[in-house]
N, C-alpha and C positions, 0 to 999 in steps of 0.2 A: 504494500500500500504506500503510496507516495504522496505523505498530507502536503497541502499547500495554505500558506497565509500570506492575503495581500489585503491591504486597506485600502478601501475607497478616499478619493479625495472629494472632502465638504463640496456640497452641492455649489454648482457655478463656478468651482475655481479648476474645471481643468486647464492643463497649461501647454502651451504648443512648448513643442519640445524642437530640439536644434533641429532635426531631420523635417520639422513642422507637424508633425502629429499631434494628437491630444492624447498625453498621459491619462488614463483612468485606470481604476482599479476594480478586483469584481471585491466577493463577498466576504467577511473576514471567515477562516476556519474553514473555506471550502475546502473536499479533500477530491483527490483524481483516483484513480486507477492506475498502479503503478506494479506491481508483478504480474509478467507479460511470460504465458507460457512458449517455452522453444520453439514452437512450431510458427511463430507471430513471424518471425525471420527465416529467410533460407536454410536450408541443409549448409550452401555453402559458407554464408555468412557463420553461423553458429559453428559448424569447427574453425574458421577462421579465428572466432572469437575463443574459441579452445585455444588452439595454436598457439594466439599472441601470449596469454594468461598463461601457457606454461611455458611459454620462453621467456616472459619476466620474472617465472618461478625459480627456475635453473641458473640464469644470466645471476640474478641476486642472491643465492647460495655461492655460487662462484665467486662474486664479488665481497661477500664472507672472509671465503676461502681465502683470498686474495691479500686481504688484509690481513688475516692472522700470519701470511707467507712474506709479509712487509713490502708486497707490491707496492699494495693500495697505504701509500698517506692522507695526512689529515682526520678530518671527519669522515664518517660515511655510515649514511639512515638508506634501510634497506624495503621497499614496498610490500616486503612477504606479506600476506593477507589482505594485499590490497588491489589485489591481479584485478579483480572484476570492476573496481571500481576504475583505475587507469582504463582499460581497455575500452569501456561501456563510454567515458569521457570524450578517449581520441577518437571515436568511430563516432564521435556526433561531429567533428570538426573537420574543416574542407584542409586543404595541403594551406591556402593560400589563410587562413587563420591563424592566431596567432596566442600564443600559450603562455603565461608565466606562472613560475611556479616557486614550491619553497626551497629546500636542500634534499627535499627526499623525493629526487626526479626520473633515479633512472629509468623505471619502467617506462614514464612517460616521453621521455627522449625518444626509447626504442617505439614505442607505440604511435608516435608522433613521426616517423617516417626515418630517423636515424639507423644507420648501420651497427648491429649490435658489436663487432669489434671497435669501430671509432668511439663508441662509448666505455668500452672497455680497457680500450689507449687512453682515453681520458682519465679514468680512474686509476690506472698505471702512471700516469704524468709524462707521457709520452709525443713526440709531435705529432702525429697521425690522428690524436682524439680530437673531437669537437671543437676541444678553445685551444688546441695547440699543445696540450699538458702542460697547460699555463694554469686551468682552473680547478683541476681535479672532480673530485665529488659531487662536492655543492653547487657546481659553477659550468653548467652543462649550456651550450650555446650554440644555436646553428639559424642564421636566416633562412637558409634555402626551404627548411621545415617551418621555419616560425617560431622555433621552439628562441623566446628573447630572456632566456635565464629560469631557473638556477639562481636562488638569493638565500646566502647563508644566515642573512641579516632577519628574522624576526617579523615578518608583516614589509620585511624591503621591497616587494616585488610588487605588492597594491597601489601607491599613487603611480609609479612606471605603468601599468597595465590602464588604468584609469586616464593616465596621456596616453598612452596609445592608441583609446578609444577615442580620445579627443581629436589625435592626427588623424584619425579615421573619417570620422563626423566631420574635421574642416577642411578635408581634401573631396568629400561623398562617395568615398567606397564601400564597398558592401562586405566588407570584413568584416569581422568578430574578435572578440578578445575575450578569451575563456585566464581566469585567474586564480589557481589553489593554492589552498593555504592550509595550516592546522587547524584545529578545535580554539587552540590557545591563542590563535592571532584574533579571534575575535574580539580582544580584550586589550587591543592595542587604539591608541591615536588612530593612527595612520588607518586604519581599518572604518571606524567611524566617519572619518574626514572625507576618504574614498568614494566611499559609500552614498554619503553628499551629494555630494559634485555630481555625482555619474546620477541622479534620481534628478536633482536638478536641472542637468545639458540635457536628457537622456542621450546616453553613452550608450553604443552597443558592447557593454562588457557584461559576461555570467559572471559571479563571485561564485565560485565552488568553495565551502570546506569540506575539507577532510575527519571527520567527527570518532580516531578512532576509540574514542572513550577515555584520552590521557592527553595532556599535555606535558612532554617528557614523563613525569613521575605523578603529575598530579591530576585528579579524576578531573571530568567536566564539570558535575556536580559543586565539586570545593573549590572551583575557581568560576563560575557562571553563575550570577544571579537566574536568569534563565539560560538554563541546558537544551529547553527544546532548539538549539542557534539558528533555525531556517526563520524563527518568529521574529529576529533584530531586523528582518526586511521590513515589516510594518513601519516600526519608524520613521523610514525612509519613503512611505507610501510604496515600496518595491514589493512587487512578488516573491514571495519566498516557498522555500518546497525542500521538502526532505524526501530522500528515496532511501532505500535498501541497499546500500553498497556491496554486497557479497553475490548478490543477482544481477550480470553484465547487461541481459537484455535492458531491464527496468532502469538501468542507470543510461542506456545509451538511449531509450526511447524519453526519459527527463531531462537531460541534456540537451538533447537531439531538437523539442520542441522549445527550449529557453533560449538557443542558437538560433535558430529559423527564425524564431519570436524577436530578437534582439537584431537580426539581418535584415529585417520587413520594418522595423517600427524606430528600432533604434533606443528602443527602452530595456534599462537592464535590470538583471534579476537575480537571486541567490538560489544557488542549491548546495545544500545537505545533504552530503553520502555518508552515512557508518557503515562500518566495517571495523573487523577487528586489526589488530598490531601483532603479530605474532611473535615480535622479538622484543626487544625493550629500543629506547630511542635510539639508539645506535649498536655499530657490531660490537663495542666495548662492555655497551649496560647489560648487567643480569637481568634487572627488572626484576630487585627482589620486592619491589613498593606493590606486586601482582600479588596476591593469596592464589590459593591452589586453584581455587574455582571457577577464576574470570582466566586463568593459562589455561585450560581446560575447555571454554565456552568457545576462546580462540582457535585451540586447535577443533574442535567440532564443527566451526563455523566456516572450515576453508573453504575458500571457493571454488579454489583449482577441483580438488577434490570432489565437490559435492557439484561443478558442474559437468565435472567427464560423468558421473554418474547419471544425472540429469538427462543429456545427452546418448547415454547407451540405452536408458531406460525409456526414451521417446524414439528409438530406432533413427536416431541419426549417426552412432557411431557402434562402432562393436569393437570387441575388444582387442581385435587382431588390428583394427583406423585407428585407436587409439591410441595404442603401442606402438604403431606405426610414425602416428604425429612427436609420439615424445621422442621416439628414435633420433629422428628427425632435428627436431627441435637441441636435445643433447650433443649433436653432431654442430649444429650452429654455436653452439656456447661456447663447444671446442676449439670450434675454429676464431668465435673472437678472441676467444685466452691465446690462442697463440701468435693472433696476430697480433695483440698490444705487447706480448712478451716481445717477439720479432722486431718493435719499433722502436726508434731513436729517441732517447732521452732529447731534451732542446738542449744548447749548447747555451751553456751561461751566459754567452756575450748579447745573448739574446732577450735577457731578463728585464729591459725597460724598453722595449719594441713596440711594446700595446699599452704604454704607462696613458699616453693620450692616442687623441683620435684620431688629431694633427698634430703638425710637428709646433711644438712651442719651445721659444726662446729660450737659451738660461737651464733647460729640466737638467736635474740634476741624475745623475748615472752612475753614482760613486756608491760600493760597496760598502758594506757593514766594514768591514777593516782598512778602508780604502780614508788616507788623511784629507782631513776637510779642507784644507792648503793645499 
């Protein structure tokens, strides 16, 4: 079920919006129809959507791996239990749309049209990755996809996504700007402010959170006056709508229609995916702040899992296609580990190269050891 809450705006004042439309709202506490059985989508679409979900599955154990093998530096937040909710996302969005996102992106990178070894070089810190193995992790970057970050910073990547609606709106293109974040960004500035502005212009940007029941360590509950988070769109007279994030269809037909909705009108809107976390915020946390029983609820609630089942049990896969696809799928993973293993570290002289955009006078290039004289 995918509830929706939007508020009407007081009689008389609807508002032509930058695109010239009139903002209105329907009724508060309407709810839609939001789990959408297999059969709603293609055979081909639906292992498709298998497919992608278990190569975000594998790619991110790998990337695991990777770190404890001191590949992978820095940070790195892994989307395990969150395959359906990526994938349901990128399949509502056109190539030519455009993504921002927080630090826990890789699924979405790959989902979003990137080569899973260039993302895998990227987490390596290799030149061959995304931003050069200049950004690592948190800091996944590709125009050609749309994919404009990757923000390690906290709610950094919302006013960015929010002008980007706005260079949209004052150039009249028909892009989209899809924006995720955590549970916990909801409780930022910058997220309220956003949020503004784009109800105000109407901006064609969706606000997606990510709702997996924690913000790092702490519940949603003990850090949200209200937890239901799709209801902070009222506020803002926006639409708001919670789905199912463990059900790819239901997430990709609510995305799907808030995209389309924001492509046509130009007015933007929130959606709420939960889903569970299956690890702790990063590959380092135990995530002892879990009791037994919500570790439990998580692993019960996989998607991957419970959609290959889904799937054999509606006769669109059997167990020889399914094993088939992971083959497959496993063979891909392999080959991106070898090829970011395969690629060239960047050459240190190379280390203030992207400091600007343009070249600027004066920028300074001198090493940590390097004398200020």
């Amino acid at each position: 079920m995918a509830e929706t809450a939007t508020r009407s705006k007081p009689a008389g004042s609807g508002s032509k919006g930058r695109r010239g439309g009139t903002r209105s709202g329907g009724s508060r506490g309407q709810q839609s129809q939001g789990k959408t059985a297999p059969r709603a989508e293609s055979p081909e679409t639906l292992r498709d959507y298998f497919r992608q979900m278990s190569l975000i599955r594998r790619f991110e154990e790998r990337a695991a791996q990777g770190y404890t093998q001191a590949k992978v530096g820095g940070y790195c937040h892994l989307n395990l239990g969150e395959e359906a909710t990526v994938v349901g996302l990128m399949s509502a969005l056109r190539r030519s749309d455009y993504l921002f996102t927080n630090y826990r992106e890789h699924g979405y990178a790959i989902a979003k049209g990137i080569e899973p070894g260039k993302v895998m070089a990227e987490l390596y810190g290799r030149t061959t990755g995304t931003s050069k193995g200049l950004g690592g992790s948190m800091h996944m970057f590709d125009t050609e996809v749309g994919l404009l970050g990757g923000y390690g910073i906290v709610g950094g990547q919302i006013p960015l996504a929010t002008g980007a609606a706005l260079a949209i709106d004052y150039r009249g293109g028909d892009e989209v700007v899809m924006c995720q974040m955590g549970d916990g960004t909801t409780n930022i500035g910058a997220f309220h402010e956003s949020m503004n502005i784009a109800a105000l212009w109407n901006l064609p940007v969706v606000f997606v959170v990510i709702n997996n029941y924690l913000g790092m360590g702490t519940t949603v509950e003990m850090s949200s006056a209200e937890s239901e988070l799709y209801k902070r769109a009222v506020a803002y007279r926006m639409h708001g709508e919670r789905v199912d994030g463990n059900d790819v269809v239901a997430v990709q037909e609510a995305a799907g229609r808030l995209v389309e909705h924001a492509r046509k009108t130009g007015e933007p809107a929130m959606l709420e995916a939960v889903s569970h976390r299956m690890k702790g915020h990063s590959v380092v946390d135990p995530a002892k702040y879990r009791n037994s029983e919500d570790a439990e609820a998580a692993r019960e609630a996989d998607p991957v899992a419970a959609f290959r089942e889904q799937l054999i049990s509606a006769d669109v896969l059997d167990e020889d296609g399914a094993a088939e696809i992971e083959r497959a799928v496993q063979a891909d993973v392999d080959a991106a580990v070898a090829f970011a293993d395969d690629s060239p570290h960047p050459d240190p002289a190379t280390l203030f190269d992207y400091t600007y955009a343009t070249p600027v006078a004066n920028d300074s290039r001198r090493l940590p050891a390097d004398p200020v004289f």
